[in-house]
C-alpha positions as CSV (number, residue, x, y, z in Angstrom):
1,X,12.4,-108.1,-90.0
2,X,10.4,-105.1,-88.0
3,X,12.7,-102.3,-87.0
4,X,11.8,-99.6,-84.6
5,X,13.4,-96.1,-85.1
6,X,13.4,-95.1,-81.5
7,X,13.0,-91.6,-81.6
8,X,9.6,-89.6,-80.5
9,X,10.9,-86.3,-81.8
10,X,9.0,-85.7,-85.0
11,X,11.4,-83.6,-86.6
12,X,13.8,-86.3,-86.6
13,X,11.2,-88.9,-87.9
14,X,10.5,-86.7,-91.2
15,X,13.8,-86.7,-92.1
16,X,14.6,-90.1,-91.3
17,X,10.8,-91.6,-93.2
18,X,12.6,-90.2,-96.6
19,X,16.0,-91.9,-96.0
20,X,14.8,-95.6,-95.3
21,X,11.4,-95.4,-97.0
22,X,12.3,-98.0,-100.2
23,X,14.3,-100.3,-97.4
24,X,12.9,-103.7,-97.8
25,X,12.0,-104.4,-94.5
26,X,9.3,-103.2,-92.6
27,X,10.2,-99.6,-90.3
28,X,8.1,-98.4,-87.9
29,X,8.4,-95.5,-85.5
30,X,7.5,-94.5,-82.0
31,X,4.1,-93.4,-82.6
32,X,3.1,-96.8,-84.9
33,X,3.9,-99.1,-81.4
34,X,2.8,-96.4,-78.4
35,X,6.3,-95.9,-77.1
36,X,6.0,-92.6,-75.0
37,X,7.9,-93.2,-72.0
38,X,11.3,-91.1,-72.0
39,X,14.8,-92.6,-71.0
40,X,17.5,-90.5,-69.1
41,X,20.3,-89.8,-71.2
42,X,22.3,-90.4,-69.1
43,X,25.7,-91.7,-71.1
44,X,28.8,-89.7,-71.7
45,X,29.3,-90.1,-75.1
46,X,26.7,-90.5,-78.2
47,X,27.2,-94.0,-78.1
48,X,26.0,-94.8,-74.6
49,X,23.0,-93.0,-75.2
50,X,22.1,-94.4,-78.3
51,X,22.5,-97.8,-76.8
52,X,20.5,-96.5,-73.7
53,X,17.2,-95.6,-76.3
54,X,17.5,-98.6,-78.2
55,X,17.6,-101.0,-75.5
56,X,15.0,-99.1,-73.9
57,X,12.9,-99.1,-77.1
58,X,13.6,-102.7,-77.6
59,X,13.2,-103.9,-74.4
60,X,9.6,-102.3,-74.1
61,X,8.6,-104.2,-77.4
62,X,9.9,-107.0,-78.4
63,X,11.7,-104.9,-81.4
64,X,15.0,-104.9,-82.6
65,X,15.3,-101.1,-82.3
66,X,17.7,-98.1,-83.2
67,X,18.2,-95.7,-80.9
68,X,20.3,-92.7,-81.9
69,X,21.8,-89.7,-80.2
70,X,23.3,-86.3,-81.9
71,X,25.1,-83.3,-81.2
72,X,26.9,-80.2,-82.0
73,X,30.4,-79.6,-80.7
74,X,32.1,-76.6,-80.9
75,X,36.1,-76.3,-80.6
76,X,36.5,-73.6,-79.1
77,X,34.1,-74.3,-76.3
78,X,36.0,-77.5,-75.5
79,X,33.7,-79.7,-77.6
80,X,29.9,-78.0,-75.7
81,X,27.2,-78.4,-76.1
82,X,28.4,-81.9,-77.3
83,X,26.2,-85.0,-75.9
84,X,24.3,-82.6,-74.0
85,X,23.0,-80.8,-76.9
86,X,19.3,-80.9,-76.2
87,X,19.9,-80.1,-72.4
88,X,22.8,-77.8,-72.3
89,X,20.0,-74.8,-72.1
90,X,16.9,-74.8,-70.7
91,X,14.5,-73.5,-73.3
92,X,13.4,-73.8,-77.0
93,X,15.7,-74.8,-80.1
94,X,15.9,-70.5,-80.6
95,X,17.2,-70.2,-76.9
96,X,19.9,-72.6,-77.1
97,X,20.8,-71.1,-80.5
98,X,20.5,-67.8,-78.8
99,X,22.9,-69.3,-75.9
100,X,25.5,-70.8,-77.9
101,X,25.7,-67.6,-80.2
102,X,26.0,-64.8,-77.1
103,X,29.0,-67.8,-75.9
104,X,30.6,-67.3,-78.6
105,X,31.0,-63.8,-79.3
106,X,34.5,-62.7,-79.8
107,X,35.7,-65.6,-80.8
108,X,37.0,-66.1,-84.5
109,X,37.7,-69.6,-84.5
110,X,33.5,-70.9,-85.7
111,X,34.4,-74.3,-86.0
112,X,31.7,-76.9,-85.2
113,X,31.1,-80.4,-85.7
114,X,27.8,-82.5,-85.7
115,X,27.8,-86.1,-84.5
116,X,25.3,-88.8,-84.4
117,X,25.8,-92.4,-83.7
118,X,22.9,-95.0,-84.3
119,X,23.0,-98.2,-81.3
120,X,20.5,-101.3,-83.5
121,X,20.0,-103.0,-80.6
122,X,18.3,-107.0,-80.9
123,X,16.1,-107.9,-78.0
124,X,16.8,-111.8,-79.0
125,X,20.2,-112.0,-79.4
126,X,21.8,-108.8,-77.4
127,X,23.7,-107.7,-80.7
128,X,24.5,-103.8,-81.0
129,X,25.6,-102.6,-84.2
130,X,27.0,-99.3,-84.4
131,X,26.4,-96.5,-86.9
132,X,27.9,-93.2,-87.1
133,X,28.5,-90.1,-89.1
134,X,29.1,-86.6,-88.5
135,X,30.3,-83.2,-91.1
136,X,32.5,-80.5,-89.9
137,X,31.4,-76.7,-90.7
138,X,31.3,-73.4,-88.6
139,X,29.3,-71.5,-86.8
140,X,26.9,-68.3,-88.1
141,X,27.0,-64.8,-86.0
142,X,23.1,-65.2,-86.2
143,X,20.3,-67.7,-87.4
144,X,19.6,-67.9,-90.8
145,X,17.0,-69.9,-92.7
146,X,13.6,-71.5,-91.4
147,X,13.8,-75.0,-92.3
148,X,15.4,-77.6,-89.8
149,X,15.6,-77.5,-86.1
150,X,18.1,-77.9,-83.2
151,X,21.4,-75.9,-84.5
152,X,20.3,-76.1,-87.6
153,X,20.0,-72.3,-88.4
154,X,23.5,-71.4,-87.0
155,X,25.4,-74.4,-88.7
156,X,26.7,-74.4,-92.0
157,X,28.0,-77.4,-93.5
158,X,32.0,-77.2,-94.8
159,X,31.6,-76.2,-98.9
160,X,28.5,-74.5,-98.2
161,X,27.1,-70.9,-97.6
162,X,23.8,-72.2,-96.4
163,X,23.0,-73.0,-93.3
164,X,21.3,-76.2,-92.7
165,X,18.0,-74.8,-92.1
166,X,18.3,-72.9,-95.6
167,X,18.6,-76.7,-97.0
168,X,15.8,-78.9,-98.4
169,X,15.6,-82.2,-96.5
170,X,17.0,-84.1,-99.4
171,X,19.9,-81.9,-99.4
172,X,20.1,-82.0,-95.5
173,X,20.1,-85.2,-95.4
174,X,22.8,-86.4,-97.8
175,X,25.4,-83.9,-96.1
176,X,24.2,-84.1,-92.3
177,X,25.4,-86.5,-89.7
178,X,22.5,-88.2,-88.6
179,X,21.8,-88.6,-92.8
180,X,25.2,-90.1,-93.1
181,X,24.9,-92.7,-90.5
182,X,21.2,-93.8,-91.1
183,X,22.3,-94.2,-94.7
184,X,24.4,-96.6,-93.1
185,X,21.6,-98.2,-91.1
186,X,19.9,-98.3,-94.4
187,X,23.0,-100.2,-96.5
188,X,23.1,-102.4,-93.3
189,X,19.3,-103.5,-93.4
190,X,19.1,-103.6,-97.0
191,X,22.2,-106.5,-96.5
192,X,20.3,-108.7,-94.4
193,X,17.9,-111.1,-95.3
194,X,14.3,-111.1,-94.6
């Protein structure tokens, strides 16, 4: 079996490469199949987007094709940036960082958590699968480290003092939530037969 990973971002596509690299069926990724045309995000939850990407994705080649959708929510901003992670500021990664920090000055309470759910979508069939993880941890008073991107440099994982950009992709990738659920995609895949 062929399975698209949906996603054009690249940053996303280096971590994911080293967690389903030894999966025995064949992956391939936006770039090996010409998929360039963007989809509105347009769900309310992480779910409905990742279902909206892989359907997308899917539909456009023939694929079965995981889509998946992440964010940051922070408690005391009522759960923001949330599903609209990557649009909640206009702007670079560093501005949104920048954005989230100035909202939350004052506030002691730095809790955070990062979501992402994976939608494996089959054009033939119409199955979705669901996969999801997410880790709780708090927010920094500034950015720290220059790996990573998104939140990563004002997020630090519970039972850690780093923040995820301080982290090697290895050790990103077993703690964060998009590493959790495509290590689930991966156990999934690796189930199925040829």
């Amino acid at each position: 079996m062929t399975v698209l990973i949906a996603t054009k971002n690249r940053n996303k596509q280096r971590e994911i490469k080293k967690i389903l690299a030894k999966n025995k069926h064949k992956i391939v990724y936006a770039d090996d199949v010409n998929l360039t045309k963007d989809v509105d995000e347009i769900g309310d939850t992480f779910a409905e987007n990742a279902r909206i990407k892989a359907k997308a994705a899917a539909d456009f080649t023939g694929l079965v094709a995981a889509g998946d959708d992440s964010g940051l929510s922070v408690n005391v901003l009522n759960g923001e940036p949330g599903v609209n992670s990557r649009r909640w500021q206009p702007g670079s990664d560093q501005d949104r960082c920048q954005a989230l920090l100035k909202k939350m000055h004052g506030h002691n309470d730095r809790s955070a958590v990062f979501t992402t759910v994976i939608c494996l979508y089959n054009p033939k069939s119409t199955q979705e699968i669901y996969f999801s993880g997410e880790i709780v941890g708090t927010i920094t008073k500034k950015p720290q480290g220059n790996g990573g991107f998104g939140y990563d440099s004002i997020f630090v994982p519970e039972g850690m003092k780093r923040t995820f950009a301080e982290l090697a992709i290895s050790e990103k990738n077993r703690l964060s939530g998009r590493g959790r659920a495509f290590h689930k995609l991966y156990e999934y895949l690796e189930s199925q037969s040829l």
